[in-house]
C-alpha positions in Angstrom: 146.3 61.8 174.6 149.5 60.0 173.6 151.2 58.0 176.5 154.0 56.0 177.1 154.4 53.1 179.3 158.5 52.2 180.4 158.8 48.3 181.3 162.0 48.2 183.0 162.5 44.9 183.7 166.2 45.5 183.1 166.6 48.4 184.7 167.2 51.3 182.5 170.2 53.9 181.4 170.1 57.0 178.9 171.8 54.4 176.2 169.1 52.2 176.6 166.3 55.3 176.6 167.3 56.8 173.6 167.6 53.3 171.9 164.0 52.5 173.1 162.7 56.0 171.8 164.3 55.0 168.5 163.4 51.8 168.2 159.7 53.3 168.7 160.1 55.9 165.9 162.1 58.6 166.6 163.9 59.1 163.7 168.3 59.0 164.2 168.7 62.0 161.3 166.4 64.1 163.6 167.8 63.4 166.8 171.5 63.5 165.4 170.3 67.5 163.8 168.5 68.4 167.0 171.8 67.4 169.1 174.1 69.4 166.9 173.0 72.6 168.1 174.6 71.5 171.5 178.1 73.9 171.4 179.8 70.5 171.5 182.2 69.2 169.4 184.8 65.8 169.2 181.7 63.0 169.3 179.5 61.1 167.0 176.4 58.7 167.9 175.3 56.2 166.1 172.8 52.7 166.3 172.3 49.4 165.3 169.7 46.7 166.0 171.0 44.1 168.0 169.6 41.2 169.8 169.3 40.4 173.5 168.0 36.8 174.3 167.0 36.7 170.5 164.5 39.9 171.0 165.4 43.0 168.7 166.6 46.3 169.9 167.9 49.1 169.3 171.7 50.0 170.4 172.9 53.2 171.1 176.2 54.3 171.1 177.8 57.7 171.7 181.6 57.5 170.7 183.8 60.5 172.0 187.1 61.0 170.3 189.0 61.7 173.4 189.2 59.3 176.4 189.6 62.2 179.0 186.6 63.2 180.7 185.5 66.6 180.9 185.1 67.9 184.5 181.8 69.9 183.9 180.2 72.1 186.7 176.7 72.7 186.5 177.1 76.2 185.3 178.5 75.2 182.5 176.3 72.2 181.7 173.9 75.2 182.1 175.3 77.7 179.2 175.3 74.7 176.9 171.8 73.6 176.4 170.8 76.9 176.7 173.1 78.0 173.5 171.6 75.0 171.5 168.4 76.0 168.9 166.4 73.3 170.8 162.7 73.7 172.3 162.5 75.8 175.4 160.9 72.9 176.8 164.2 70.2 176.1 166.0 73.2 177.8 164.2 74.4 181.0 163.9 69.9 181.6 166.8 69.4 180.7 168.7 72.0 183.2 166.9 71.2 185.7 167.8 67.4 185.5 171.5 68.3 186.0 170.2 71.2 188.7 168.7 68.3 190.8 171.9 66.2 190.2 173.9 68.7 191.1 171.6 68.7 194.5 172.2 64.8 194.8 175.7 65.4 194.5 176.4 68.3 196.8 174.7 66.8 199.3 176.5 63.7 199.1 180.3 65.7 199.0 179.0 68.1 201.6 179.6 71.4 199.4 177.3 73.5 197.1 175.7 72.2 194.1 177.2 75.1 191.9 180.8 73.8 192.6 179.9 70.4 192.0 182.1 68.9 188.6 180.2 66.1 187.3 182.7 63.1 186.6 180.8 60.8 184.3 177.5 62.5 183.9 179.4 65.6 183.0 181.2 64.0 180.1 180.0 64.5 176.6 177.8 60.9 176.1 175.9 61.8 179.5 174.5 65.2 178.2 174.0 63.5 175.0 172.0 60.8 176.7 170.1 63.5 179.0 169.5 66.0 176.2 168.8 63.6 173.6 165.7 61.6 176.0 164.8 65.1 176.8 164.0 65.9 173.3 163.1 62.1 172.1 160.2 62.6 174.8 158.9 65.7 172.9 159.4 64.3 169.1 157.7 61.5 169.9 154.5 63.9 171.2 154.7 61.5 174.4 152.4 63.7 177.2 152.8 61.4 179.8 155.3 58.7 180.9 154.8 56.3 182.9 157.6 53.5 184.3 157.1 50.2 186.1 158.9 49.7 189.5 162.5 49.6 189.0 165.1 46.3 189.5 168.0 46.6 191.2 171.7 45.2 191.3 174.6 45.0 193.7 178.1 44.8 194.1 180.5 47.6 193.1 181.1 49.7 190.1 184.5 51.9 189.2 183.8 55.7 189.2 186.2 58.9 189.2 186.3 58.3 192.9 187.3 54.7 192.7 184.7 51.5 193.9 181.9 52.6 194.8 178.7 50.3 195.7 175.9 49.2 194.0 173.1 51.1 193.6 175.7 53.7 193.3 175.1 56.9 195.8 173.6 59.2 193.6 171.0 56.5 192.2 169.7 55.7 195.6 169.3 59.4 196.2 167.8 60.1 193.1 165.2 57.3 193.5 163.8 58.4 196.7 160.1 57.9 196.7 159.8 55.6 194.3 159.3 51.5 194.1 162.0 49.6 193.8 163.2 45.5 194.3 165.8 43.8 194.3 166.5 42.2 190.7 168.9 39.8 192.4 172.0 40.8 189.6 175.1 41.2 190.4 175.7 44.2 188.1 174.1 47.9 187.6 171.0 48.0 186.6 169.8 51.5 187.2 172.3 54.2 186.3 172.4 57.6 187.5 171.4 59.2 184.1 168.6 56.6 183.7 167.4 57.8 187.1 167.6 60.7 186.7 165.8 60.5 183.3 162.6 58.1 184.8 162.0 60.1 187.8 162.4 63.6 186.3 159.6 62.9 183.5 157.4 60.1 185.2 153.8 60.7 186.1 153.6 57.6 187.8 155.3 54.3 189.1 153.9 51.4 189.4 151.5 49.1 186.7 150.8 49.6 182.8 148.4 52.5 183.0 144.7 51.8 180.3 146.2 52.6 177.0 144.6 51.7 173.6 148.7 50.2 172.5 149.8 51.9 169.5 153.8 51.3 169.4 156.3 48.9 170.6 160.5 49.6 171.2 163.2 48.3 172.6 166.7 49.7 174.0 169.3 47.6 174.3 172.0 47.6 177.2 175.6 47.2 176.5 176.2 43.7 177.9 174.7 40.9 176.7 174.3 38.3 179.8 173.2 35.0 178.8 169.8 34.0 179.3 168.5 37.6 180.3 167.1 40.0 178.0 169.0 43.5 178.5 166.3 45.2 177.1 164.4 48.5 178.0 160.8 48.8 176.2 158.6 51.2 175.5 154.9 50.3 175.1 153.2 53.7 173.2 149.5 54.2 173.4 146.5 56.4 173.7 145.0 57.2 177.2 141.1 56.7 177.8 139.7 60.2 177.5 138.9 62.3 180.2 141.7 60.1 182.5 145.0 61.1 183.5 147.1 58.1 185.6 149.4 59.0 188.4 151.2 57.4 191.7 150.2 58.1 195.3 151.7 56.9 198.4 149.2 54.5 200.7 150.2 54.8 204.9 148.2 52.5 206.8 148.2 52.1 210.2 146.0 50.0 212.8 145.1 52.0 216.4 142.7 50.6 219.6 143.1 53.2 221.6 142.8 56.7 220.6 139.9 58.5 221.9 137.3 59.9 219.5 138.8 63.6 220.0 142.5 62.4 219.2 141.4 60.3 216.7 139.9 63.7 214.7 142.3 66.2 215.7 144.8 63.2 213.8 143.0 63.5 210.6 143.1 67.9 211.2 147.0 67.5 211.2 147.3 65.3 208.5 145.1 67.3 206.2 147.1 70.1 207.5 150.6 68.5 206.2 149.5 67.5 202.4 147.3 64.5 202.6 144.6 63.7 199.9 142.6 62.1 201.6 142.3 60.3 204.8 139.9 57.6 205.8 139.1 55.9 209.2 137.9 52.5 209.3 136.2 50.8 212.1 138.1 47.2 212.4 138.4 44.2 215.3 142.2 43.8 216.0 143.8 41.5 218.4 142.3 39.8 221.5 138.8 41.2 219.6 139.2 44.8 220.8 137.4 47.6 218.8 139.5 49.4 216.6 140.3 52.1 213.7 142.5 51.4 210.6 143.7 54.6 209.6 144.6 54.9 205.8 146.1 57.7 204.3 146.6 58.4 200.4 149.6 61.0 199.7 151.9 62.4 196.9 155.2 60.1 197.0 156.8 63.4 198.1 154.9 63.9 201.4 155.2 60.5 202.2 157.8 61.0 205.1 155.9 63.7 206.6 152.9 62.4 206.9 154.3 58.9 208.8 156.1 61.4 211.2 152.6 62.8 211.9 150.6 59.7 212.2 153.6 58.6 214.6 153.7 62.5 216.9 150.1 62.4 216.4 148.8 59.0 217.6 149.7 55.7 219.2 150.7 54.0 216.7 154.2 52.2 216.8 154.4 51.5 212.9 153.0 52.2 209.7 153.1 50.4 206.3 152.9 52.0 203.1 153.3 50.9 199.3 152.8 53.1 196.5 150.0 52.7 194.1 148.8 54.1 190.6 145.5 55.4 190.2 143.4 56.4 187.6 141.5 60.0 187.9 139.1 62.0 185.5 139.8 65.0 184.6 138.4 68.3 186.8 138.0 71.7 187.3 136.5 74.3 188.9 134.3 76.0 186.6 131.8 78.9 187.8 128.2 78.5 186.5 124.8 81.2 186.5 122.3 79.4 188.7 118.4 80.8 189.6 120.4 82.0 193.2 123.5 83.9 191.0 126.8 82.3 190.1 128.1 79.1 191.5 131.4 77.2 192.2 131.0 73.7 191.0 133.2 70.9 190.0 133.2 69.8 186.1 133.7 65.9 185.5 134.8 65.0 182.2 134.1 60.9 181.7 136.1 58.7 179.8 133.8 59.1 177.1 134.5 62.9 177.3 130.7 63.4 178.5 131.1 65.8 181.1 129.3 65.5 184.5 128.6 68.4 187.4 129.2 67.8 191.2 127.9 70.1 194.0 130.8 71.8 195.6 129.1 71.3 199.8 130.4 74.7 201.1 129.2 77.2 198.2 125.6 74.9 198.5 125.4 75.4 202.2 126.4 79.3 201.8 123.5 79.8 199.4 121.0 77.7 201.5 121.8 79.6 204.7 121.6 83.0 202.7 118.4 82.3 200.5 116.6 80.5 203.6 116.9 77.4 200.7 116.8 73.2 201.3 120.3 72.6 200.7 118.6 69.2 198.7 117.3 71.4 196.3 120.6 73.0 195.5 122.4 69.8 194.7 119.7 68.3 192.7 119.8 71.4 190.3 123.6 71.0 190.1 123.9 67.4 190.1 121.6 67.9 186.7 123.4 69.9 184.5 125.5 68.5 181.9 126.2 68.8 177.6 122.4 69.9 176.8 123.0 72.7 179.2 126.5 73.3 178.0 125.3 73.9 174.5 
């Protein structure tokens, strides 16, 4: 499976995404013929290669003819992708980009996200940018993307609204859930179209994900500061098969006195409000008491839910958390004919693409109880299926 891997160590934009997917392959003819079924008119785009701390990028540019910025609701953002002849795909992602910056921004102005009129990222170069990554994404035949933990700057930027600061509002909104730092740069690093781009289409955050490396590119920002590559690459590769990478959310948390009963009715609740998984660890803590390290592995989304349950739930004071990328095979639930009738069990495909069975405890014990049965005898003839039977 083709994959994509975005190093941001300069933070990103939609200037510098495009210019990366470019600079990677994506041929400028098709992307300019793809963007001209957008009903807009009065702009042209074009790029250069350019250098950035002597490294090679791609540049580019969206030139409007008129300075005036068009004052865009979402509605209308709306009717224009979908009257263009691209994919259904670009479309359906990239209205619900501006859907969930409309969202951003209505909750920021207090009123409803159909009223909202987009200043900037309504103009004509930010639906270029959206658009354009949207469909970059699908020319390339990129399945998954994946982008490093994002830099940020500080100070203040000019908007329709004045100074604003650094990230600006509707960044830090956007980015919720995800890793960021602080880049120590006194400029923006992260736009709101480049967020809105990463975390829209990213299966994970974090590290480079196992790729076999098949393609480099780089985007290049519009400044040029010296000593610093501005500079947005794009590593594209091929995924291990039978692997898929994403990013979970780790809570941890350190109790020495819960009792056994609380302890368990804890993991019931969390279980209950979207955890993966949930392990307790015995541990020593301070002044050598007997302890349990609770740990908790979550989608970046259920994150804040979860910490308010550990915290209802138990006696903890404070939790850490960090987000992590994993690696997982691929699985499904496939139904099999066994001697005792059809079975649930779980399919494992390796990253050799062998595929493997597991024993799915429940439907083993149901079948045991009913056919008077060892459960042992169960798993054993599930744990041994595999290709020979499959053929």
């Amino acid at each position: 499976m083709k994959i994509a891997y975005l190093d941001c160590f300069s933070g990103v934009s939609g200037d510098m995404f495009l210019g990366a997917l470019l600079d990677a392959g994506l041929p400028m003819e098709d992307l300019r013929c793809a963007l001209a079924t957008l009903p807009l008119g009065g702009y042209r785009i074009e790029s250069e290669t350019v250098l950035r701390s002597g490294i090679a990028g791609c540049s580019f540019k969206v030139h409007v003819e008129s300075r005036e910025h068009h004052h865009r609701n979402v509605g209308m953002i709306r009717e224009i992708i979908h009257s263009s002849e691209l994919s259904e795909w670009v479309k359906t992602r990239s209205v619900a980009m501006f859907e969930r910056l409309a969202g951003v921004e209505a909750a920021a102005h207090a009123t409803d996200p159909e009223k909202v009129h987009f200043h900037e990222v309504g103009a004509v170069d930010s639906i270029i940018d959206i658009v354009g990554g949207v469909y970059g994404i699908e020319a390339l035949g990129i399945k998954e993307l994946h982008v490093s933990a994002l830099p940020l700057g500080s100070g203040f930027v000019e908007c329709a609204h004045g100074s604003i600061p650094l990230p600006a509002p509707a960044t830090t909104a956007l980015l919720e859930g995800v890793p960021v730092y602080d880049s120590g740069q006194r400029r923006e690093m992260v736009t709101p179209t480049g967020a809105l781009l990463v975390t829209t289409m990213a299966a994970s955050f974090g590290g480079m994900p196992p790729m076999t490396v098949r393609g480099t590119g780089y985007g290049a920002g519009t400044s040029d500061p010296e000593g610093y590559p501005n500079l947005l690459r794009i590593i594209l590769g091929e995924s291990p098969a039978g692997a898929y990478t994403d990013t979970v959310a780790v809570i941890e948390t350190n109790v020495d006195d819960m009792t056994p009963e609380a302890v368990g009715f804890l993991m019931e609740r969390l279980f209950d409000a979207g955890a993966l998984d949930v392990v307790f660890c015995p541990v020593h803590m301070k002044k050598n008491r007997p302890g349990v390290r609770i740990e908790i592995i979550a989608r970046p989304g259920d994150k804040d839910t979860l910490i308010d349950v550990v915290l209802r739930e138990s006696t903890s004071l404070g939790v850490r958390f960090r987000y992590s990328a994993r690696m997982i095979l691929e699985r499904r639930q496939v139904r099999v004919e066994s001697p005792w009738g059809g079975i649930s069990v779980k399919e494992v495909i390796g990253p050799e693409g062998r595929k493997s069975y597991l024993p799915e405890f429940d439907e083993c014990k149901r079948i045991a109880l009913a056919r008077k049965i060892a459960l042992k005898e169960i798993f054993a003839w599930v744990s041994a299926l595999g290709e020979p039977w499959r053929r």
